[in-house]
ZAGU-905646 format. One record per residue (C-alpha): x, y, z. Coordinates in steps of 0.02 Angstrom, whole numbers, padded with zeros to 5 digits. Layout:
<nodes>
+--------+--------+--------+
!     c1 !     c2 !     c3 !
+--------+--------+--------+
!      X !      Y !      Z !
...
+--------+--------+--------+
</nodes>
This chain:
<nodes>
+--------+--------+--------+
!     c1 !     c2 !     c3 !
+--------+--------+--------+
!  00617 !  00227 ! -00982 !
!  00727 !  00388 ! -01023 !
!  00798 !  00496 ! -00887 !
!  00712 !  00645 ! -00833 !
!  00758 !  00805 ! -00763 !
!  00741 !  00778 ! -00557 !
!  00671 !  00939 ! -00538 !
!  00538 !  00897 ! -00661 !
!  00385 !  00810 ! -00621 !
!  00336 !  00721 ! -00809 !
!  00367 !  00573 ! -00876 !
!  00442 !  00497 ! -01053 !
!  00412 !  00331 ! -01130 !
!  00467 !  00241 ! -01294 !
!  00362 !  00165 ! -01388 !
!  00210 !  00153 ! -01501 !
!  00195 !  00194 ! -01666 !
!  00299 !  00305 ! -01735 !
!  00411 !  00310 ! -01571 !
!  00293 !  00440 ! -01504 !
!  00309 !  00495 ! -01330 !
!  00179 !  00456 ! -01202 !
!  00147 !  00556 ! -01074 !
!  00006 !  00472 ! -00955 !
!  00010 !  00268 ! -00976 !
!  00122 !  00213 ! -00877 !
!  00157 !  00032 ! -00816 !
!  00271 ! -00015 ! -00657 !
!  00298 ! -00165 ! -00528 !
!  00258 ! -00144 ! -00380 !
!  00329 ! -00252 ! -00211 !
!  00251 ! -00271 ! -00030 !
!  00407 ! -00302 !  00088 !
!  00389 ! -00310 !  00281 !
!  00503 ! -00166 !  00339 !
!  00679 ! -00220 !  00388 !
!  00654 ! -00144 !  00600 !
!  00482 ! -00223 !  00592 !
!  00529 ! -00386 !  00701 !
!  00628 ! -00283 !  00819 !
!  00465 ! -00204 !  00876 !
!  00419 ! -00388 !  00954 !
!  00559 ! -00364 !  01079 !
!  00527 ! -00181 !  01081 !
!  00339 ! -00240 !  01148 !
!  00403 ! -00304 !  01328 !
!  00430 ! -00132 !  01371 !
!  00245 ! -00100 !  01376 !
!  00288 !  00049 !  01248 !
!  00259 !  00014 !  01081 !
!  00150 ! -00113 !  00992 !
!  00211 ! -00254 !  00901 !
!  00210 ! -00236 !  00699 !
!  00099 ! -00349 !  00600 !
!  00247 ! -00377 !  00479 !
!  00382 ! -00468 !  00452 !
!  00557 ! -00420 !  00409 !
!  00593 ! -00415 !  00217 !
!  00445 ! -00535 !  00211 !
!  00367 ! -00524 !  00030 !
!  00173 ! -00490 !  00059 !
!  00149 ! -00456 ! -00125 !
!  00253 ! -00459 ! -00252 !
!  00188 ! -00404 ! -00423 !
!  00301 ! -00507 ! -00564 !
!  00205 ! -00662 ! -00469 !
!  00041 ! -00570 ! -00498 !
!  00038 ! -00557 ! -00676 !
! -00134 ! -00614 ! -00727 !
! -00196 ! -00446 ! -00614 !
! -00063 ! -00348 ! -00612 !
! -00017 ! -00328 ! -00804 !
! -00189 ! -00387 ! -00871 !
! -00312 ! -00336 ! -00760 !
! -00401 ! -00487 ! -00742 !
! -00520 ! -00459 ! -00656 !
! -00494 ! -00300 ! -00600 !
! -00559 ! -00213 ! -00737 !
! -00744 ! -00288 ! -00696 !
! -00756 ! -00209 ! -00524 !
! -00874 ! -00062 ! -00506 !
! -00761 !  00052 ! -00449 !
! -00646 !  00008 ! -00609 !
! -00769 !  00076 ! -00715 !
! -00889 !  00224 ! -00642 !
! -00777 !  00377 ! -00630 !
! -00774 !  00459 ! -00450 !
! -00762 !  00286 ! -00356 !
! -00598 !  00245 ! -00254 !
! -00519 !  00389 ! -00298 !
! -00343 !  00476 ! -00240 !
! -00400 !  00651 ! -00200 !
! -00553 !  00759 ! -00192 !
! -00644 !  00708 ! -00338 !
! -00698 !  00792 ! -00463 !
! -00604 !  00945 ! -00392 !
! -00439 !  00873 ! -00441 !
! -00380 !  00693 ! -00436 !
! -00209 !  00593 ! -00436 !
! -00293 !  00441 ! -00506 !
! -00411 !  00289 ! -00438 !
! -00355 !  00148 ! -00340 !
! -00452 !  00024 ! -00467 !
! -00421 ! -00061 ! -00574 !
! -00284 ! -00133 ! -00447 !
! -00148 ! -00145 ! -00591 !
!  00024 ! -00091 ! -00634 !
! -00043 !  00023 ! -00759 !
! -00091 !  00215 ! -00722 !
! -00147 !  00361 ! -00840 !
! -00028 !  00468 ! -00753 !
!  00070 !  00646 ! -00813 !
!  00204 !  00636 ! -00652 !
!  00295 !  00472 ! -00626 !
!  00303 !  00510 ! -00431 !
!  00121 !  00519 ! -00429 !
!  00089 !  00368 ! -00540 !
!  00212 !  00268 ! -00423 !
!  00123 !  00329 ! -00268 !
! -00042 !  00268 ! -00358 !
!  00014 !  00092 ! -00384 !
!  00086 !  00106 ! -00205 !
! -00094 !  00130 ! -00146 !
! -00146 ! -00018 ! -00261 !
! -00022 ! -00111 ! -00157 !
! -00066 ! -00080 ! -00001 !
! -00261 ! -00098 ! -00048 !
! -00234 ! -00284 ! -00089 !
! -00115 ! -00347 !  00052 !
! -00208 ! -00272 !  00219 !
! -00379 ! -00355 !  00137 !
! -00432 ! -00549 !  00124 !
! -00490 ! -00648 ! -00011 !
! -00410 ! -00520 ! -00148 !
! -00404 ! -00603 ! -00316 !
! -00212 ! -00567 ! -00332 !
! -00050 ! -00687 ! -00277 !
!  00014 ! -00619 ! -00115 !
! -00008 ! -00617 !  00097 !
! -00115 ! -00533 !  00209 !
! -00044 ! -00421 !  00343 !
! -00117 ! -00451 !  00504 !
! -00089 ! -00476 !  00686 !
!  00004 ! -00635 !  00712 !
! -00101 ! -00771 !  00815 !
!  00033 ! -00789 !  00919 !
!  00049 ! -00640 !  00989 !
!  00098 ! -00597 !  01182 !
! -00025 ! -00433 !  01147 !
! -00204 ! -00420 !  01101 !
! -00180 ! -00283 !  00944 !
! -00315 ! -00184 !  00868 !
! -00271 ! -00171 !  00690 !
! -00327 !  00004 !  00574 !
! -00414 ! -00096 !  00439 !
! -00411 ! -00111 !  00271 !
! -00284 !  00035 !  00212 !
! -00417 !  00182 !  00115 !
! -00358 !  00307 !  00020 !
! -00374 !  00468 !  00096 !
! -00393 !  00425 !  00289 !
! -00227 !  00433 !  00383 !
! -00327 !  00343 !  00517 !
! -00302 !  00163 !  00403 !
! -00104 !  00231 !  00358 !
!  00014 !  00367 !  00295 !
!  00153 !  00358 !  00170 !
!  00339 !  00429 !  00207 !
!  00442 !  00426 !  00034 !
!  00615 !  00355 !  00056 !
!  00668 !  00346 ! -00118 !
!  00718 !  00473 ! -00207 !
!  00673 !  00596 ! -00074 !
!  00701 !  00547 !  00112 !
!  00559 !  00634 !  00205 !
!  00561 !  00643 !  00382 !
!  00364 !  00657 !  00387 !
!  00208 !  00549 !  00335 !
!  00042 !  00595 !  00231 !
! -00096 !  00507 !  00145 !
! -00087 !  00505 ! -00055 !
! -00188 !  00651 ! -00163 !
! -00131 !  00825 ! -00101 !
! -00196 !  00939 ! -00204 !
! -00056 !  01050 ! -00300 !
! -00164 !  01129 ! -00429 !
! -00098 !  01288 ! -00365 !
!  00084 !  01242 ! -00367 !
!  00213 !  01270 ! -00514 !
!  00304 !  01102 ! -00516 !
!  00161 !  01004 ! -00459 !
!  00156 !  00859 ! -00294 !
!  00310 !  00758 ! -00404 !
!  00432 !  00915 ! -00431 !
!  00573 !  00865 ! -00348 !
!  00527 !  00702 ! -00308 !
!  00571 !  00621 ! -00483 !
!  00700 !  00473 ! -00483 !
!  00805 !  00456 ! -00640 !
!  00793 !  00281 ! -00630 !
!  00612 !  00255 ! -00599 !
!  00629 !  00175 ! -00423 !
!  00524 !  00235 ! -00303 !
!  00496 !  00191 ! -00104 !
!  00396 !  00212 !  00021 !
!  00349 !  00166 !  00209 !
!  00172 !  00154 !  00262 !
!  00141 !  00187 !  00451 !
! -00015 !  00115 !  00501 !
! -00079 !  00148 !  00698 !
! -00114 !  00019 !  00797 !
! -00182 !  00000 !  00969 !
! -00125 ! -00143 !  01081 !
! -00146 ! -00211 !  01259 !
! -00032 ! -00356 !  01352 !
! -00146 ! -00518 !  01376 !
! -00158 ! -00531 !  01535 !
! -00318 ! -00605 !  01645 !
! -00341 ! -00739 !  01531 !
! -00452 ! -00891 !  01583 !
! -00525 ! -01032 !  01484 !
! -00697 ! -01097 !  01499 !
! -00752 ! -01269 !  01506 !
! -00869 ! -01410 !  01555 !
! -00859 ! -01574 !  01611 !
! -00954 ! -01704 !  01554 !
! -00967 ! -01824 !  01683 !
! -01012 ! -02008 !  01630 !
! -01067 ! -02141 !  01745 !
! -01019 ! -02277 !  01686 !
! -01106 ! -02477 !  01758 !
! -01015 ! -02560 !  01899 !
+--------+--------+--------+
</nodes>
């Protein structure tokens, strides 16, 4: 990938024939890492104050080199509905103006602004890993079993509803504030991604997802017993 100008919002590839540039396919990996303060909110918890997070420090939920069969190929991806009837899981207000749809769950986006085609596999992401029985290679977040609360999770993470989780870029740009994916900049000169370009194509994020909680407390088990009598 060739540098770009960070106050630019496109995008430049090598390749194809002729060493033509394209503009819109573009093809990144993509990791799932439990946030590095995301244990300390276990100890955190005690307080009664905050609820404890349902990852795991620098724990690798998904990791997409290990996915290749989905990630890079799309297998099977490409077969689900939403992969293939326009207006379906999209990021945005479709068909006013769209960043892109969350399927086919892949590495690759048709994408003019790299920010916006990382954010989209970002989404992809975060679709997989807070769902079960995904056909991809990775680790569902959820509310560990063990547990000294009794935590309500958002769901499934949905594009468009900050009520299942909001993004807060960290790389390039360190924001200081959190918003779902598909903001509609038709309006604006540079676009969502001016600004936000990295010259080296890396790109994170944090997702903040709200949880409700309670301490377990009252608990009782019930049982029988079966009494046998047994001869003299």
């Amino acid at each position: 990938m060739l540098a770009v100008p960070i106050e630019s919002a496109g995008n430049r590839t090598e390749g194809g024939q002729g060493n033509k540039d394209h503009r819109n396919l573009i093809f990144r990996e993509t990791d799932v890492i439990g946030h590095p303060l995301g244990s300390l909110s276990g100890v955190l918890a005690g307080t009664g104050y905050l609820c404890e997070s349902e990852t795991t420090s620098f724990y690798p939920y998904f990791m997409s080199s290990l996915d290749a069969l989905s990630w890079r190929m799309e297998i099977p991806e490409m077969f689900y509905p939403a992969s293939l009837i326009p207006g379906m899981r999209e990021i945005g207000t479709w068909p006013l103006q769209t960043w892109g749809g969350v399927y086919p769950r892949t590495g690759w986006t048709t994408q003019a602004e790299e920010p916006k085609a990382a954010a989209i596999n970002a989404q992809r992401a975060g679709d997989i890993v807070t769902r079960n029985g995904q056909p991809h290679i990775y680790d569902q977040i959820e509310p560990s079993s063990s547990s000294d609360q009794r935590i309500w999770s958002p769901g499934p993470l949905v594009e468009d509803d900050p009520a299942t989780g909001e993004w807060q870029m960290l790389l390039p740009k360190a924001e200081s504030s959190c918003a779902v994916f598909g903001t509609n900049d038709l309006a604006s000169a540079n676009g969502w991604g001016g600004g936000r370009v990295d010259e080296e194509g890396d790109y994170a994020w944090n997702l903040w997802r709200p949880y409700q909680c309670c301490e377990k407390e009252g608990q009782f088990f019930l049982f029988d017993i079966n009494w046998i009598n047994y001869p003299p």
